[in-house]
PQR file of N, CA, C, O and H, with PARSE charges and radii, in Angstrom:
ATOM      1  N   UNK A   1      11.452  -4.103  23.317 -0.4000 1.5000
ATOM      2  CA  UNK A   1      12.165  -3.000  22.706 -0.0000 2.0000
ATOM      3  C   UNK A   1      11.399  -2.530  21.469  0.5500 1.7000
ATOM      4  O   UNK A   1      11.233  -3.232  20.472 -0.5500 1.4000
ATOM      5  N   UNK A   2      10.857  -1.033  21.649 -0.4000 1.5000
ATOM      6  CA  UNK A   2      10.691  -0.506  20.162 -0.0000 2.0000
ATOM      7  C   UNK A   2      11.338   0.051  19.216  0.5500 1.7000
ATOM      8  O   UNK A   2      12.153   0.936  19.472 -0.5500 1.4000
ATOM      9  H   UNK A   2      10.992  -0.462  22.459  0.4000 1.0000
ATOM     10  N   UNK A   3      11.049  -0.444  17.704 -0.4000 1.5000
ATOM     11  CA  UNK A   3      12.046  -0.700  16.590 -0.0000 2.0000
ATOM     12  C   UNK A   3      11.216   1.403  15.941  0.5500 1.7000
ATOM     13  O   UNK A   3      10.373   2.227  16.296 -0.5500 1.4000
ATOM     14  H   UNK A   3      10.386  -1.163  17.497  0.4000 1.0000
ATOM     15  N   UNK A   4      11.857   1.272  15.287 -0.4000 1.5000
ATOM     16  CA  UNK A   4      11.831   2.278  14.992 -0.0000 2.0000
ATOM     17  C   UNK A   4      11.966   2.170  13.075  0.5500 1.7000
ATOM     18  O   UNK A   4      12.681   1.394  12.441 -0.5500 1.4000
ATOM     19  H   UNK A   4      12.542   0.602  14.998  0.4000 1.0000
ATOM     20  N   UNK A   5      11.182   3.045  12.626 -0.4000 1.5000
ATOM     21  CA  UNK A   5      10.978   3.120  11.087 -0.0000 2.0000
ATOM     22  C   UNK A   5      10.766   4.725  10.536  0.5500 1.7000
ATOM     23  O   UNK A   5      10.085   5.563  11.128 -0.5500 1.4000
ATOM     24  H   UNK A   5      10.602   3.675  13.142  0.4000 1.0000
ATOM     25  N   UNK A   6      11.345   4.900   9.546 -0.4000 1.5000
ATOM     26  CA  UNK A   6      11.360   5.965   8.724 -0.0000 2.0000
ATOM     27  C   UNK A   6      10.335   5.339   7.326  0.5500 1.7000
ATOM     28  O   UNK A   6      10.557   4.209   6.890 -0.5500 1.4000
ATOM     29  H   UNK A   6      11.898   4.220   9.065  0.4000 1.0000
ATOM     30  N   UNK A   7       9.393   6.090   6.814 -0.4000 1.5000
ATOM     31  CA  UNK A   7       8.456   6.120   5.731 -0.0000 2.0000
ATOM     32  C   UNK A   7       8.184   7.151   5.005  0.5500 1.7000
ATOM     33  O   UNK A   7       7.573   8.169   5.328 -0.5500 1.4000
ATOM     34  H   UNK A   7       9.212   7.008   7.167  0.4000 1.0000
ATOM     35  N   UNK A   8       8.806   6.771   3.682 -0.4000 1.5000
ATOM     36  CA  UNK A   8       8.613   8.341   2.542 -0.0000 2.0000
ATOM     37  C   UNK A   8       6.955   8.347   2.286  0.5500 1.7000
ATOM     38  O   UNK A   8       6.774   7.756   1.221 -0.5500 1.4000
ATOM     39  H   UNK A   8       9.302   5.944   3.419  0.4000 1.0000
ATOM     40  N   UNK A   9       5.778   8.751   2.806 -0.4000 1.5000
ATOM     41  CA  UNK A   9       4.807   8.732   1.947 -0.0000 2.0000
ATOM     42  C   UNK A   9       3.470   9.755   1.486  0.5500 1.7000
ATOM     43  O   UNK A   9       3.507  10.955   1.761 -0.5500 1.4000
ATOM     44  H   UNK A   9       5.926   9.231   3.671  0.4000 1.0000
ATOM     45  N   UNK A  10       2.660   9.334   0.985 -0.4000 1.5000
ATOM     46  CA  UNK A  10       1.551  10.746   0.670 -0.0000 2.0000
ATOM     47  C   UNK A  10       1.278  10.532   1.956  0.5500 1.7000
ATOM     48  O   UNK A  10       1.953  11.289   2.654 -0.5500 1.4000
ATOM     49  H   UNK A  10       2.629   8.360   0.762  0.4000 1.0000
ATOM     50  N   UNK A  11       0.376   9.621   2.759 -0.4000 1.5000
ATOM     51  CA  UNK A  11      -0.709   9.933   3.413 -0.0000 2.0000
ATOM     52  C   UNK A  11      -0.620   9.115   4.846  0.5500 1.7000
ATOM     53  O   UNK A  11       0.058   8.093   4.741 -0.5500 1.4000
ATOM     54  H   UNK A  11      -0.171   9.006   2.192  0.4000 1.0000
ATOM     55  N   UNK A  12      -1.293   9.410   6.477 -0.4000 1.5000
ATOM     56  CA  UNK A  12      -1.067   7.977   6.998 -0.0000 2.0000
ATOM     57  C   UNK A  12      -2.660   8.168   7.565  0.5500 1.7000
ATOM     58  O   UNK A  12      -3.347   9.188   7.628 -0.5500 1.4000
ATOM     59  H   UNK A  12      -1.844  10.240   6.562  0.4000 1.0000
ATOM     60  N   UNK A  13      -2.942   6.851   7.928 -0.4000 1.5000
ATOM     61  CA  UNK A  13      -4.224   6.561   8.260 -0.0000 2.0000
ATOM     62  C   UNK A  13      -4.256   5.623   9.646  0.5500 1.7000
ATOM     63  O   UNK A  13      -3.736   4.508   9.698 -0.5500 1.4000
ATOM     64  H   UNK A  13      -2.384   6.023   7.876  0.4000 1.0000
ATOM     65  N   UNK A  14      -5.040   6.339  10.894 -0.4000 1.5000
ATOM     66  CA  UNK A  14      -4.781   5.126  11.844 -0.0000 2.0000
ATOM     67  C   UNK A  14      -6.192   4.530  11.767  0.5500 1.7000
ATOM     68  O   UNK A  14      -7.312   5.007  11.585 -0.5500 1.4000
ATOM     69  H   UNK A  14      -5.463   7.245  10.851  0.4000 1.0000
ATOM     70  N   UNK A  15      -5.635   3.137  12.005 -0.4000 1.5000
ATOM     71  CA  UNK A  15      -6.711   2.115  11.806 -0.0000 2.0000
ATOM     72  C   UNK A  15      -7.211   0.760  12.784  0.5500 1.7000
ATOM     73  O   UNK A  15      -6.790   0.653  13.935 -0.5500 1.4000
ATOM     74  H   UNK A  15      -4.725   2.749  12.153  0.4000 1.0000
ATOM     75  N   UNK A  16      -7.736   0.198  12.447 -0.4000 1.5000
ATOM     76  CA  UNK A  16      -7.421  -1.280  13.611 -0.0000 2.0000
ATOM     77  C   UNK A  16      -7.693  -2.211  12.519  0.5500 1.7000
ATOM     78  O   UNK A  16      -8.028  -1.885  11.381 -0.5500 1.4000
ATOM     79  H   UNK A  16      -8.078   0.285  11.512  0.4000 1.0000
ATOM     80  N   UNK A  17      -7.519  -3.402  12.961 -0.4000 1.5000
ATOM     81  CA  UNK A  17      -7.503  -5.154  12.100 -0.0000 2.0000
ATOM     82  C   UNK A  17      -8.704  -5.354  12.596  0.5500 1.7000
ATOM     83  O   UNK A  17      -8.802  -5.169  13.809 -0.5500 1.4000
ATOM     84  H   UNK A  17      -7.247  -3.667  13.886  0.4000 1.0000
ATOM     85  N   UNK A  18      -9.505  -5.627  12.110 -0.4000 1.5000
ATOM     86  CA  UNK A  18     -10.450  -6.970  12.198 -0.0000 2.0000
ATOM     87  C   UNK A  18     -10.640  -7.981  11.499  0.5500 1.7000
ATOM     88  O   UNK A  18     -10.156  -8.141  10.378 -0.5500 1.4000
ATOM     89  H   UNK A  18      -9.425  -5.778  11.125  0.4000 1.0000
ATOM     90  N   UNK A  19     -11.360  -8.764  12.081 -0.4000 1.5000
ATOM     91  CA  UNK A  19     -11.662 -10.238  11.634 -0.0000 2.0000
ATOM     92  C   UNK A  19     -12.001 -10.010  10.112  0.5500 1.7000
ATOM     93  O   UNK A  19     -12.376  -8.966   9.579 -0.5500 1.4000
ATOM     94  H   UNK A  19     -11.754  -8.634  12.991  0.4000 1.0000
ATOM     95  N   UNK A  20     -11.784 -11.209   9.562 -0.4000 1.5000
ATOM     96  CA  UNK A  20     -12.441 -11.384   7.817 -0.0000 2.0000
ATOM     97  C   UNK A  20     -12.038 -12.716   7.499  0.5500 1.7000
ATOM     98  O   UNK A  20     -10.952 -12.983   6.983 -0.5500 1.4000
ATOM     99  H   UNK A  20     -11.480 -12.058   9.995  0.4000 1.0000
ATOM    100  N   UNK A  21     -13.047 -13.679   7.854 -0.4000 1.5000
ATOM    101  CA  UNK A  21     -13.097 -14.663   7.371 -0.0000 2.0000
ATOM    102  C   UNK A  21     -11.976 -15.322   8.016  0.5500 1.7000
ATOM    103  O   UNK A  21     -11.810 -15.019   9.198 -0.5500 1.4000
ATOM    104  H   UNK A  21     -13.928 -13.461   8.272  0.4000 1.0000
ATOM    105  N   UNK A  22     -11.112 -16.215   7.466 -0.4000 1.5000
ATOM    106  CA  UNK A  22     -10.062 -16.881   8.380 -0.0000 2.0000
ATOM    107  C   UNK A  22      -8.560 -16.171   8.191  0.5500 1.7000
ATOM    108  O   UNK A  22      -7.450 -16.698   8.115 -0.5500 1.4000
ATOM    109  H   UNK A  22     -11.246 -16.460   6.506  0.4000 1.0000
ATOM    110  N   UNK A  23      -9.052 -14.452   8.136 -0.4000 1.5000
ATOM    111  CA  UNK A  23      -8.137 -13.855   8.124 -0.0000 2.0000
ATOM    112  C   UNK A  23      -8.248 -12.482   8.961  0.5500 1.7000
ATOM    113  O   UNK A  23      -9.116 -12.318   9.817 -0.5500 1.4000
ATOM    114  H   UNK A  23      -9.953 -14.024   8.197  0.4000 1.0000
ATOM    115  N   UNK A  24      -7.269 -11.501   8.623 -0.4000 1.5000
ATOM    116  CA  UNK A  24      -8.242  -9.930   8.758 -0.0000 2.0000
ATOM    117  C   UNK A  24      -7.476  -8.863   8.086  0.5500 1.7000
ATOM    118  O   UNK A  24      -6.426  -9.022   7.464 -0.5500 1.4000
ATOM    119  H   UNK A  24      -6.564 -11.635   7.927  0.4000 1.0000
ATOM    120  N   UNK A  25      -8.187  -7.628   8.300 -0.4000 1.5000
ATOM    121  CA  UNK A  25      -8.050  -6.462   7.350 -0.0000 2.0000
ATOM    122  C   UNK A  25      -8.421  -5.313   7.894  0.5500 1.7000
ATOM    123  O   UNK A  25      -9.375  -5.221   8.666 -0.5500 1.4000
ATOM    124  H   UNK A  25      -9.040  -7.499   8.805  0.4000 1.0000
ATOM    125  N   UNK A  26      -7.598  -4.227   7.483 -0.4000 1.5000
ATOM    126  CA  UNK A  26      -7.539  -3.105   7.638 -0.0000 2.0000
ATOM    127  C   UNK A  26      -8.193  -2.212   6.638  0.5500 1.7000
ATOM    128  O   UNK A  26      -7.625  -2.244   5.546 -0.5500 1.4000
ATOM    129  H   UNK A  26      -6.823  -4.302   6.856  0.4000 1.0000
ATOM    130  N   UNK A  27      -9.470  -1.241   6.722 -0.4000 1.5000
ATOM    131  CA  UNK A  27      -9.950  -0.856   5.736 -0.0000 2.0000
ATOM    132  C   UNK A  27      -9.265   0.480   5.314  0.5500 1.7000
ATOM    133  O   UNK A  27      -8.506   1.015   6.122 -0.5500 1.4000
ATOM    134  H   UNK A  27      -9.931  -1.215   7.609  0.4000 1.0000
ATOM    135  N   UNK A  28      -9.504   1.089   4.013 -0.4000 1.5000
ATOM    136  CA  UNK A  28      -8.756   2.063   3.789 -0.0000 2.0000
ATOM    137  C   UNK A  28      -9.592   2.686   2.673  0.5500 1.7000
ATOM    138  O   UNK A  28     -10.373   1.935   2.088 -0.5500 1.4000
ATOM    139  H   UNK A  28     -10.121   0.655   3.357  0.4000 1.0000
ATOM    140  N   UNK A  29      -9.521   3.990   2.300 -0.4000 1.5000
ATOM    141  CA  UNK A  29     -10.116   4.734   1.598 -0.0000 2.0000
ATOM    142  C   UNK A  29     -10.193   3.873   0.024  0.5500 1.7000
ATOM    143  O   UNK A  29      -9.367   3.090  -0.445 -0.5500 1.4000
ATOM    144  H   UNK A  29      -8.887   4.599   2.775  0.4000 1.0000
ATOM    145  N   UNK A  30     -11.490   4.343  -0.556 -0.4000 1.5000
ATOM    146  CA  UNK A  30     -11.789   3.927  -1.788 -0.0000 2.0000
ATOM    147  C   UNK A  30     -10.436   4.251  -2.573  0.5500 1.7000
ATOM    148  O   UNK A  30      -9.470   3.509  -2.754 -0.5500 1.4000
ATOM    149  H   UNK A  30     -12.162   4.979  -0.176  0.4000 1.0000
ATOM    150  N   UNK A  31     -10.572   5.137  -2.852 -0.4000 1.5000
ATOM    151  CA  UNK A  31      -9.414   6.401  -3.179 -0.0000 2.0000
ATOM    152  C   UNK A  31      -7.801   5.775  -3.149  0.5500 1.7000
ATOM    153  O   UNK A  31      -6.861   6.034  -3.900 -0.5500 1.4000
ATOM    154  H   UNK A  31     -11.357   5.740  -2.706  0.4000 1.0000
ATOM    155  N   UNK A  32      -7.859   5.083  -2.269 -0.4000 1.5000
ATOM    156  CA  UNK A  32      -6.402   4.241  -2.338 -0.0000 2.0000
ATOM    157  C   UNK A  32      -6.095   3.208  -3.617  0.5500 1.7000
ATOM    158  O   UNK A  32      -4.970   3.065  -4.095 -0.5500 1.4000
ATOM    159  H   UNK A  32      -8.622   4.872  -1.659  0.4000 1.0000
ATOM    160  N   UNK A  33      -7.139   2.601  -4.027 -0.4000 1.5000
ATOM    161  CA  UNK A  33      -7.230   1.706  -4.671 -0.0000 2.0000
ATOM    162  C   UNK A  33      -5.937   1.382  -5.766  0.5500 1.7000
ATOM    163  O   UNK A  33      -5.693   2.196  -6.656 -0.5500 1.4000
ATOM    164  H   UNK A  33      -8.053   2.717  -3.639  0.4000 1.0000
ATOM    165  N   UNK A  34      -5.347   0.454  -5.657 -0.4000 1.5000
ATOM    166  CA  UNK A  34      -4.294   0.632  -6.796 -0.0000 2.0000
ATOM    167  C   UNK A  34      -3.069   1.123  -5.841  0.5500 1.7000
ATOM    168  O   UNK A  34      -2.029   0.594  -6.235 -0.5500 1.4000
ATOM    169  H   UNK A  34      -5.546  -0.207  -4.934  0.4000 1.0000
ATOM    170  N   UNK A  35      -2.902   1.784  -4.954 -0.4000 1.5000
ATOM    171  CA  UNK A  35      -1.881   2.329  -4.515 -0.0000 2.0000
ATOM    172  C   UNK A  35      -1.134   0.953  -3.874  0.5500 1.7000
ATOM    173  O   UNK A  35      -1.560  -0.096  -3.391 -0.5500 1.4000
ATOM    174  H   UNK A  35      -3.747   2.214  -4.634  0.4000 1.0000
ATOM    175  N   UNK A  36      -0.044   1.411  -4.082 -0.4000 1.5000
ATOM    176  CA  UNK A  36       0.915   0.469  -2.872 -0.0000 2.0000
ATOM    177  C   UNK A  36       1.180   1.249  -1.539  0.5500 1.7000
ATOM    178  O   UNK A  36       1.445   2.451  -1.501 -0.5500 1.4000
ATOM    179  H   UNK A  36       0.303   2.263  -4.475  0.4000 1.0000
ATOM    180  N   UNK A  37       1.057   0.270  -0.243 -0.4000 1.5000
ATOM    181  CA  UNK A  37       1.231   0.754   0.936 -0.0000 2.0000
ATOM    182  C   UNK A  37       2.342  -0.297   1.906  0.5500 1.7000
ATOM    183  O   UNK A  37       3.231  -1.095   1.607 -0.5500 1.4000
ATOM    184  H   UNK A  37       0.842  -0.706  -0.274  0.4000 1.0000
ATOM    185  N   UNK A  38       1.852   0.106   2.963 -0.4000 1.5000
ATOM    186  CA  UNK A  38       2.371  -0.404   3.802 -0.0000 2.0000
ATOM    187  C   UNK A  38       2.039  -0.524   5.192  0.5500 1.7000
ATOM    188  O   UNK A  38       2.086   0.601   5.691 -0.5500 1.4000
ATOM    189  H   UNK A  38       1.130   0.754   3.207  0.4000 1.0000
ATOM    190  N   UNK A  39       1.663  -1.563   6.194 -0.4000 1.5000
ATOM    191  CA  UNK A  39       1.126  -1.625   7.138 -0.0000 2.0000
ATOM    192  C   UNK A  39       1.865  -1.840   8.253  0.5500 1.7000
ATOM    193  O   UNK A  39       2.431  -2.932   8.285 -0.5500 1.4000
ATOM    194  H   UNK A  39       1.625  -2.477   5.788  0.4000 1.0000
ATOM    195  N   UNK A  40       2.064  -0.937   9.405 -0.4000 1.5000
ATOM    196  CA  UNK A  40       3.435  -1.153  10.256 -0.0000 2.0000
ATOM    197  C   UNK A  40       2.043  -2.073  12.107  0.5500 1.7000
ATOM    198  O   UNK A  40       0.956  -1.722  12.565 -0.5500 1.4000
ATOM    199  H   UNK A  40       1.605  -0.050   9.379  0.4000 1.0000
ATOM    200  N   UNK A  41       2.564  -2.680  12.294 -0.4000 1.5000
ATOM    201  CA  UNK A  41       1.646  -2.937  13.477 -0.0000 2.0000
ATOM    202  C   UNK A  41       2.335  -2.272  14.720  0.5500 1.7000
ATOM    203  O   UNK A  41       3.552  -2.371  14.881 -0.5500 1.4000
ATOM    204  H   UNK A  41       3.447  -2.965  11.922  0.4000 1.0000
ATOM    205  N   UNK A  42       1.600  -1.653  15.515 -0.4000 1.5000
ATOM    206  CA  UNK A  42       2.509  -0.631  16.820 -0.0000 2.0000
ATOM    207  C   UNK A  42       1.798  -1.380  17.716  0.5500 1.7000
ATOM    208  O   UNK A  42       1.545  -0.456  18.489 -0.5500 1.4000
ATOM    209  H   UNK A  42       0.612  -1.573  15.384  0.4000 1.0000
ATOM    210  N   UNK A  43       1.220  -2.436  18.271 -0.4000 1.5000
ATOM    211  CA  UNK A  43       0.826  -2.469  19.432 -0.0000 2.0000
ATOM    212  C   UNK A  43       0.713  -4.583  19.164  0.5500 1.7000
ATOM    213  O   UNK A  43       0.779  -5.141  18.068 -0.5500 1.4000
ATOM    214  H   UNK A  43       1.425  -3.186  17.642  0.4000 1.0000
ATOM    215  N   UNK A  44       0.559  -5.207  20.382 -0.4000 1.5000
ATOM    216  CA  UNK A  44       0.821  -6.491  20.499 -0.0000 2.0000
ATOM    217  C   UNK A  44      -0.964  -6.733  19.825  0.5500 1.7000
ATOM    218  O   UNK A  44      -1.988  -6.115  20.116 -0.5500 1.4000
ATOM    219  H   UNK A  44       0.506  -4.754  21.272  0.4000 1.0000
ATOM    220  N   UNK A  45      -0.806  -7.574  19.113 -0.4000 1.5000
ATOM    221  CA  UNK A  45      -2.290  -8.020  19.131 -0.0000 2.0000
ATOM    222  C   UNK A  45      -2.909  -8.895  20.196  0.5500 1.7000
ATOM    223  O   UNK A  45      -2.332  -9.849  20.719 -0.5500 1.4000
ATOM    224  H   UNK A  45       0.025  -8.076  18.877  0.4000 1.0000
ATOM    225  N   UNK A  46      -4.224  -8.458  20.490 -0.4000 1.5000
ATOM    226  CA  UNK A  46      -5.257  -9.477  21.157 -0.0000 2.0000
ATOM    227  C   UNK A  46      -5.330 -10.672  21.840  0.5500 1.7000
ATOM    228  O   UNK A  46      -4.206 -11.119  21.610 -0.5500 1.4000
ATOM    229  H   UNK A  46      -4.693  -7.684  20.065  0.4000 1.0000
ATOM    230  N   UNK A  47      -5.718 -11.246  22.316 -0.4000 1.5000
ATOM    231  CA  UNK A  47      -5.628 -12.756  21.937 -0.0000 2.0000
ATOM    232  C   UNK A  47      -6.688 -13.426  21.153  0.5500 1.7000
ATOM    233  O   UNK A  47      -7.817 -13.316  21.632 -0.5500 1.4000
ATOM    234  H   UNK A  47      -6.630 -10.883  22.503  0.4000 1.0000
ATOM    235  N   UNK A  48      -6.617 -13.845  20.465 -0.4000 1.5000
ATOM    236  CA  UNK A  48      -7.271 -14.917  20.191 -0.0000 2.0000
ATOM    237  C   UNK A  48      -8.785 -15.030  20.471  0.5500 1.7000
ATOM    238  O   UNK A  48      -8.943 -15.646  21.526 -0.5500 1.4000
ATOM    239  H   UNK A  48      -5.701 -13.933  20.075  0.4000 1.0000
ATOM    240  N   UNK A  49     -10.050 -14.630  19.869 -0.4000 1.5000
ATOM    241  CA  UNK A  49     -11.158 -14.402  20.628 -0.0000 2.0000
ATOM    242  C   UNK A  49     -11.590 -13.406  21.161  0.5500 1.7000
ATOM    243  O   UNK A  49     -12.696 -13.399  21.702 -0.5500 1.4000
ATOM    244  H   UNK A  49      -9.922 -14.130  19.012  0.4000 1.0000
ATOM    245  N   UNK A  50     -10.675 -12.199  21.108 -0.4000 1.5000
ATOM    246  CA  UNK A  50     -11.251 -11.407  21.804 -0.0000 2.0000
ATOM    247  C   UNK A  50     -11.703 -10.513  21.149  0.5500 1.7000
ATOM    248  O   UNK A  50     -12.523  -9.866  21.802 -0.5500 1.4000
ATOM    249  H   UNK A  50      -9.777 -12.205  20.668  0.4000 1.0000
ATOM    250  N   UNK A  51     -11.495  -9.999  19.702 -0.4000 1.5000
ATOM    251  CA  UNK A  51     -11.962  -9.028  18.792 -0.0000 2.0000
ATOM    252  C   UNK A  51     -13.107  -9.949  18.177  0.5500 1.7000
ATOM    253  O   UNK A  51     -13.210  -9.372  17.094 -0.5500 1.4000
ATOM    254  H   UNK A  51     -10.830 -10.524  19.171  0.4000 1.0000
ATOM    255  N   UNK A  52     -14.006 -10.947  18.120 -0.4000 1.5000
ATOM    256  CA  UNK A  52     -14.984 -11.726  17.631 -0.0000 2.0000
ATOM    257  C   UNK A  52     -16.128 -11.401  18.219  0.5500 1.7000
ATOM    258  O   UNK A  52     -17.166 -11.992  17.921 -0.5500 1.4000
ATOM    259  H   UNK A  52     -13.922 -11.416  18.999  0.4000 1.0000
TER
END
């Protein structure tokens, strides 16, 4: 079932996750810096190994 969300904001950016170290990250404009956001995930992730 998809959930559904409402978001007041300036800007949206589509992106993907990758790997970073024993984590990962979504890159985003210099320009953001300082801003507060928010990251909604819309799709199941990967498994395991397969974005490496």
């Amino acid at each position: 079932m998809e959930n559904r969300f409402e978001i007041k904001g300036e800007e949206i950016l589509d992106g993907e996750v990758k790997a970073f170290g024993n984590s990962a990250h979504v890159t985003v404009p210099k320009r953001w810096r300082g801003a507060d956001v928010k990251v909604v995930r819309i799709s199941e992730p990967a498994e395991e190994g397969d974005n490496e």
